[in-house]
Each structure stands twice: as C-alpha cells, then as structure tokens.
C-alpha positions in Angstrom: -29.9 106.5 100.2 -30.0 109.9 102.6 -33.3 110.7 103.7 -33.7 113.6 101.4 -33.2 111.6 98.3 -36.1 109.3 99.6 -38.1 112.3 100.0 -37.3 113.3 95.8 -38.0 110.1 95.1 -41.6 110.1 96.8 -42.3 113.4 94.3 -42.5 116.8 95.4 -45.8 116.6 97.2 -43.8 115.0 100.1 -40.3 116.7 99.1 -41.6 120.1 99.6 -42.3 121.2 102.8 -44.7 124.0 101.7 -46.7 121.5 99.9 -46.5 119.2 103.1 -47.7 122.4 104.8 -50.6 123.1 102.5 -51.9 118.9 102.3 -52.4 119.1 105.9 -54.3 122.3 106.2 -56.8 120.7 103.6 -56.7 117.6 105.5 -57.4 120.0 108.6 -60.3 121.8 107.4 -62.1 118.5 105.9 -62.0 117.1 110.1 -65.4 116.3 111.0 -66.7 118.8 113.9 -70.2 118.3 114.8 -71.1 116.5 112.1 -69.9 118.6 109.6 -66.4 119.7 108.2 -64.3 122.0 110.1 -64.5 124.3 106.4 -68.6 124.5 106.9 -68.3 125.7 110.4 -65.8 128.3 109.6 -67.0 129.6 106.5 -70.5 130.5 108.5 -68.7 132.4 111.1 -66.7 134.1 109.0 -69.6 134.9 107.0 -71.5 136.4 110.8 -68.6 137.9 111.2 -68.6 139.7 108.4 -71.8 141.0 108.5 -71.0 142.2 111.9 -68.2 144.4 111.1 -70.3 145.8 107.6 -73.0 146.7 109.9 -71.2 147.8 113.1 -68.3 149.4 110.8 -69.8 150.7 108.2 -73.4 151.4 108.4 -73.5 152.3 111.8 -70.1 153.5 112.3 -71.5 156.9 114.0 -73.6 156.5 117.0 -77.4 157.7 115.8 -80.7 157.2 116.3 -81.7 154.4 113.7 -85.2 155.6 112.4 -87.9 152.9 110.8 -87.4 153.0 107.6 -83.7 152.2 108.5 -84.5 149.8 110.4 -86.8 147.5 107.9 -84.4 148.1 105.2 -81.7 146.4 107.1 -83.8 144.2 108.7 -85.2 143.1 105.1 -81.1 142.5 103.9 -80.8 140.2 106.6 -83.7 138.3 105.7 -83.0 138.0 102.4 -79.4 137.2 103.0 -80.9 134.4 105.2 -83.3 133.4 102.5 -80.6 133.3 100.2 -78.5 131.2 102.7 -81.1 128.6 103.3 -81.7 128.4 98.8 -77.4 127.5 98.7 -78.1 124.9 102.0 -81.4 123.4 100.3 -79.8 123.6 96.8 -76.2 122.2 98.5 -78.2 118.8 100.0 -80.2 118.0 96.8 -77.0 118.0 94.9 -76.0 115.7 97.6 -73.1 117.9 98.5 -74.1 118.0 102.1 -76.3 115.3 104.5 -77.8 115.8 107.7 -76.8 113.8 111.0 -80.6 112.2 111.2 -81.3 112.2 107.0 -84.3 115.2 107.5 -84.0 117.3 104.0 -81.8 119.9 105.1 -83.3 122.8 103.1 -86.5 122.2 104.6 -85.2 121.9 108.2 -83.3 124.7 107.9 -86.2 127.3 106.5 -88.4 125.7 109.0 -86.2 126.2 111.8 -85.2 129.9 110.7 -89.2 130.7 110.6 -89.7 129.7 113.9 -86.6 131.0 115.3 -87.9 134.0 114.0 -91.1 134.3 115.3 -89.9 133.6 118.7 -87.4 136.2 118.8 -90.4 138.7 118.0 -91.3 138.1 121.8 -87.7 139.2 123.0 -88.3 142.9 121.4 -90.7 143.6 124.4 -88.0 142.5 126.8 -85.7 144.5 125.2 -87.4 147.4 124.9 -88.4 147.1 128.8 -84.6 146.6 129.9 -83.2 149.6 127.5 -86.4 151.8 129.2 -85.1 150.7 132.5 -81.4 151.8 132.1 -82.4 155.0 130.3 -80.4 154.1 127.2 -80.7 156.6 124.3 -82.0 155.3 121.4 -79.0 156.2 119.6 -76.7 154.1 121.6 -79.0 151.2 121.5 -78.0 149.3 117.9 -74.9 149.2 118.6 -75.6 147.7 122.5 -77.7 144.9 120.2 -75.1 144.1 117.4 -72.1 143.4 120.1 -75.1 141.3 122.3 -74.9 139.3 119.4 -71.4 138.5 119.8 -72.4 136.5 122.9 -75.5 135.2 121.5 -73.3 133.7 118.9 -71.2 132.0 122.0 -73.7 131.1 124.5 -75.9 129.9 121.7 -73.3 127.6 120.4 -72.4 126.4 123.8 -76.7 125.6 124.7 -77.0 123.7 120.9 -73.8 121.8 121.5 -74.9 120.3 124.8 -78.4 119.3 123.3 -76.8 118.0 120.7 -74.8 115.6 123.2 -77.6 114.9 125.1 -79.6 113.5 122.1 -77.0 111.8 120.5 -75.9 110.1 124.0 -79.7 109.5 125.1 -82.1 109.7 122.1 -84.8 109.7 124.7 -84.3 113.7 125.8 -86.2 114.1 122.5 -89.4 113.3 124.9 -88.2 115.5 127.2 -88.1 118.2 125.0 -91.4 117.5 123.6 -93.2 117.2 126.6 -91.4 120.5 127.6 -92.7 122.2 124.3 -96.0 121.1 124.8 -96.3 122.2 128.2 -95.1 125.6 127.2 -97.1 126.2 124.4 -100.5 125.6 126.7 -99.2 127.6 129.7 -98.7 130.8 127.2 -102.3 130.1 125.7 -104.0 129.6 129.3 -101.6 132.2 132.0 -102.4 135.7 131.7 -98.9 137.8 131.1 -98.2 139.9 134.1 -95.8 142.9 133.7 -92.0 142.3 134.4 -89.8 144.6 137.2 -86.2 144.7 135.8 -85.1 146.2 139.3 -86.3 143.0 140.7 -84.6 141.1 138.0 -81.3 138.7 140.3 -78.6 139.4 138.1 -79.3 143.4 138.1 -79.6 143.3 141.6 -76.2 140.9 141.6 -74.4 143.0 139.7 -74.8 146.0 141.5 -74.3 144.8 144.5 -70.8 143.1 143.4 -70.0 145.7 140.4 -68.5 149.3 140.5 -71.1 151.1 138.5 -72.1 154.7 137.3 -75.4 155.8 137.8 -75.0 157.7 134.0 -74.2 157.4 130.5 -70.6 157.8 129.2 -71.6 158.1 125.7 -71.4 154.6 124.0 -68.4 153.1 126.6 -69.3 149.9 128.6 -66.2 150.7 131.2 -64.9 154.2 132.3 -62.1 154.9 135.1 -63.0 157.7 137.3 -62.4 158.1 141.1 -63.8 156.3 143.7 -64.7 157.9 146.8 -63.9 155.0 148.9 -60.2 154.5 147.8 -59.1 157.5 146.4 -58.1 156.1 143.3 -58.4 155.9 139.7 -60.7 152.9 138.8 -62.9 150.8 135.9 -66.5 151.4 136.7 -69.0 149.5 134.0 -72.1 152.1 132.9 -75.7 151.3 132.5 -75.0 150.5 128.8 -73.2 147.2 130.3 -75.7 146.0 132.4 -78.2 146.5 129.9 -76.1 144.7 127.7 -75.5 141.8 130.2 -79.4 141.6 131.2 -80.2 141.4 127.2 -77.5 138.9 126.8 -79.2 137.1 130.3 -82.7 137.3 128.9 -81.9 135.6 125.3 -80.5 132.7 127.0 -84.0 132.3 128.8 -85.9 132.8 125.5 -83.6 130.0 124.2 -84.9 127.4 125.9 -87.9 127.4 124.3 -86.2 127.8 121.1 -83.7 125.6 120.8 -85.8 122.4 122.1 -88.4 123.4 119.3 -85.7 123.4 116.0 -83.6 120.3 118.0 -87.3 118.3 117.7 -87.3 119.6 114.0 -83.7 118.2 113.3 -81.0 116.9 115.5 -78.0 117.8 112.9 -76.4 120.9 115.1 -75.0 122.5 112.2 -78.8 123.5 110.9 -79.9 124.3 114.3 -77.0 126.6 115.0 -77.0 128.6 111.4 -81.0 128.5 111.6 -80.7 130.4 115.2 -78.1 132.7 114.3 -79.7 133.9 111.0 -83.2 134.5 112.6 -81.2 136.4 115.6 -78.8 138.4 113.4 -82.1 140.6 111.7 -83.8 140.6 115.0 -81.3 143.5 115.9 -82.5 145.8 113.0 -85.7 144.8 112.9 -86.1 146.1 116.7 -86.5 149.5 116.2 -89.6 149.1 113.7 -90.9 146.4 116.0 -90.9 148.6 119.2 -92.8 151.1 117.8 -95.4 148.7 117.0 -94.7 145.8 119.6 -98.8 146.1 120.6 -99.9 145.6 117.3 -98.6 141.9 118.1 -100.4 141.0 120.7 -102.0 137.8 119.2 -99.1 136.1 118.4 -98.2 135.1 121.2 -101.3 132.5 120.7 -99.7 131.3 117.1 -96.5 130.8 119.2 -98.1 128.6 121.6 -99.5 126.7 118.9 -96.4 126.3 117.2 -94.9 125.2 120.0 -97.7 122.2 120.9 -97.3 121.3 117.1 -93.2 121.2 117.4 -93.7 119.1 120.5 -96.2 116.6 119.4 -95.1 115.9 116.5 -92.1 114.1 118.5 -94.4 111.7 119.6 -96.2 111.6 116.8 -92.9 110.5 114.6 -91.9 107.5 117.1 -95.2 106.3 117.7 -97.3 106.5 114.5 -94.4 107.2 112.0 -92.1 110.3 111.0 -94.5 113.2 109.3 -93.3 114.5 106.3 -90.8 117.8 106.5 -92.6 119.5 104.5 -95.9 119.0 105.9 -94.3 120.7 109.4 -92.4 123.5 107.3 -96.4 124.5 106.0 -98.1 124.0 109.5 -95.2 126.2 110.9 -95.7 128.9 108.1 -99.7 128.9 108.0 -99.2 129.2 112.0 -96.8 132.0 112.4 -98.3 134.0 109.3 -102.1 133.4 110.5 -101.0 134.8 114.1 -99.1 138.2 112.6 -102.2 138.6 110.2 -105.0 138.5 113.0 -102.9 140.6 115.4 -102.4 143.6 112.4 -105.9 143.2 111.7 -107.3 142.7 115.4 -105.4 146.1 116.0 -105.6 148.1 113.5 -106.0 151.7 114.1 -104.6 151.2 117.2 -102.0 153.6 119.1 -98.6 152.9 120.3 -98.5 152.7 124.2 -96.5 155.6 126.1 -93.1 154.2 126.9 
C-alpha cells in the first residue's frame, strides 16, 4: 500500500495537510510557557497591544495638550478595563479553568497585586514630571513620550519578572531575600527624609550625552532627526530631548521596579499574575499622569501607606513559613485599607492647598 493510501486510510485528519497544519498550531498554542499556555500569554499582549494602538491611534492620534478631565476619563477606562480583567481571571480560576503555579486564588492575587502595583506607580509621576521639566518637553508631546515608554516597560518588565520567577522556582529561599528587602524598604521610606533629585546629575543623562549626537531642541514629536554636523560635514541621526527623556523614564521605572515586583512575587509566585497585574496598573498610570501632576502634593502622605504596605508585603513572608500561610484575602483587605487610608489622609491633610510652581 503507497503511503498516501495509508494516509486515507488513517482519515482525513492525517490525510489533509491543511488539517495537519491546523492540529499543530492548536497543539502549539496549548505549550506550556511560564506556567501557563502559550494562548494565555498571547491573548494578553495582543489585548496591551491593542489598547496601545486605540489610544496612541485613535484618541491621541494628533499631538495636544491632554487636559484633566481627559486625563481621568481615560485613566478611569483603564481601570475599569483592568477591573474587568481581574472579574474574567477571578471568575476563570473558580470555574477551575485556570490554576496558579503555588495554588494562591488567582483572582485575589491578581486584584491584590494590581492595587499595589498601583499605588506604587503613584510615586513615579513625581519622577516623571521632574525628568519632562528637565528636558523642556511640552505638555503636548508628553502622552505620547509615555504610551511608547510603555512599550519598553512591557519588555523590561517581562524580562525583571521572568528572572524572579527563575530564581524562586530554582531557590525557593530568595523569597527571604525579597522580604527582608521589602521590609527594609518600607522603614527607610518611613524614617529618611526625601531630598530633591538633579536629573543633570543623573549617569545615564550624563552617559548619553557624552556618547550620543544630540540636539539641544525640540523637533516636534521625532525621537531622531538628520541634520548637519559641524564636525564632519555631513548629514547625520541626532536623537532630541524627547529621547532622552524617554530613555531616563524608561531608566527610572526599572528602579521603581524593584520595589515592585519583589512585593507582588511575595504575594504569588505564578508569573503570569505578576506580569498582567504590573502591566494593567502601569498601562493607566500614563493617563492618569496629567491629573496626578497637577496635584502630585496633595499626596504627600502616601508615601507613609506605601511603606507600610511594603513591611506588611515583606513580613508576611515570614510570617507564612514560620507560623502558617495567611489567608489571601486577609492581605488583599490589609493592602486595600492601607493604600486607601494613606490617599484619604493625604487629600484631607492638604486640603485647600496650592499646586507648587513647576
């Protein structure tokens, strides 16, 4: 019998190469990355990614000055788009669709994660707002500086949570580490006074323009434009201030990261809730900026509900290996009362209250 008639007589599903074709891209998408199947991972990007190119595309197609209002009406989509996320991941593990790497109800880890994520990433706006002041970037060239920093937050977030996620899986003792690290970082921001930061002083501006061709203005919303060089004569790529603002952002979210990703990995080790609880906080943090810099003063006391937050994250590591594991729940309504205590004293503590002069 010739090959092919063994092939009809195994039925069409092997006969047919397009059917062939199709079983192993199913096969393909149900692989295991991470924990979870390669179809989980990909449907979340896609889903970032599409948000990106509604909001870059669409809504902010023309470069303008995004006002407040603007500003907490996107930044309230996102939010509830995340909260809407988290409902189909909480709903998806109790109908036991989905399980988590370290059995932690992934609903709960997810919304705890995203609050504190959240929270967090409030501190960065002041850092932001610092580096844009710095570089003289118009306001109306800012968003759109922020929603393609995402595109590497979405990278060099991935790559930070993947190697956690080795290291605890390989040595189950980092866990410790991170606590102790959490702990130590929540009572230096309750006890060290901030001090104001230079951004000229900063190594990788100084790095950069030292080793980079670089205009000294704007060129509208480009990152690179050729123009002469004086010392060669020629036609060349210089990168404007909008880059190296862009680069310092991208620079300074990588330092705010280690303090939060330590804090959602002592929450839950599965990577695929720490990586989707990350990037939904960060993705509204971009919209939300532009209301939160006007008023960045009025949240001066929670930096103290962060701290605490952060010595609850990291004891309760101890806590769950020496006395026994607390209950999810329990650290999703510490977390909650935490964050939500800190943002009501600092609105009421400074009420009435000015902006400061930029």
């Amino acid at each position: 019998m010739s090959d092919r008639a063994s092939l009809r007589g195994l039925g069409p599903s092997v006969a047919d190469p397009r059917l062939r074709r199709r079983g192993f891209g199913i096969e393909f998408l149900a692989v295991e990355w991470m924990g979870k199947p390669f179809w989980m991972w990909k449907g979340f990007l896609l889903i970032v990614l599409l948000l990106l190119a509604f909001d870059l595309g669409v809504l902010n197609r023309k470069d303008k000055e995004m006002g407040v209002a603007q500003s907490l009406w996107l930044s309230a989509f996102y939010i509830a788009f995340a909260m809407l996320y988290g409902g189909g991941i909480w709903w998806a593990y109790e109908a036991g669709e989905i399980t988590t790497s370290d059995g932690v109800h992934a609903g709960i880890a997810y919304f705890t994660g995203f609050f504190i994520e959240k929270a967090l990433s409030i501190d960065n706006v002041f850092v932001i707002s610092l580096i844009f002041g710095y570089f003289a970037i118009p306001r109306r060239y800012q968003y759109r500086a922020l929603v393609w920093g995402i595109i590497g937050v979405i990278v060099l977030r991935g790559i930070m949570i993947g190697l956690g996620a080795a290291l605890v899986q390989q040595y189950s003792w980092v866990l410790y580490i991170f606590g102790a690290f959490l702990i130590a970082t929540g009572i230096k921001m309750l006890v060290v006074p901030e001090s104001e930061q230079d951004i000229s002083t900063n190594p990788v501006v100084r790095f950069m323009r030292k080793h980079m061709r670089m205009t000294d203005e704007m060129h509208g919303q480009k990152f690179f434009v050729r123009q002469m060089d004086a010392a060669t004569g020629k036609k060349l790529a210089f990168a404007t201030p909008l880059f190296l603002a862009l680069v310092v952002i991208n620079i300074a979210d990588l330092i705010f990261a280690v303090d939060s990703v330590p804090a959602i990995f002592a929450i839950t080790t599965d990577t695929f809730i720490v990586y989707t609880a990350n990037i939904m906080a960060i993705l509204g943090l971009r919209a939300l900026y532009f209301a939160l810099a006007a008023m960045v003063h009025r949240f001066h006391y929670l930096k103290y509900a962060l701290a605490l937050v952060l010595v609850f994250i990291g004891g309760k590591i101890f806590w769950n290996q020496m006395v026994g594991k607390l209950d999810p729940a329990i650290s999703l309504g510490v977390t909650a009362a935490i964050i939500a205590g800190g943002i009501f004293v600092s609105l009421w503590k400074t009420r009435g209250q000015q902006a400061h002069n930029a």
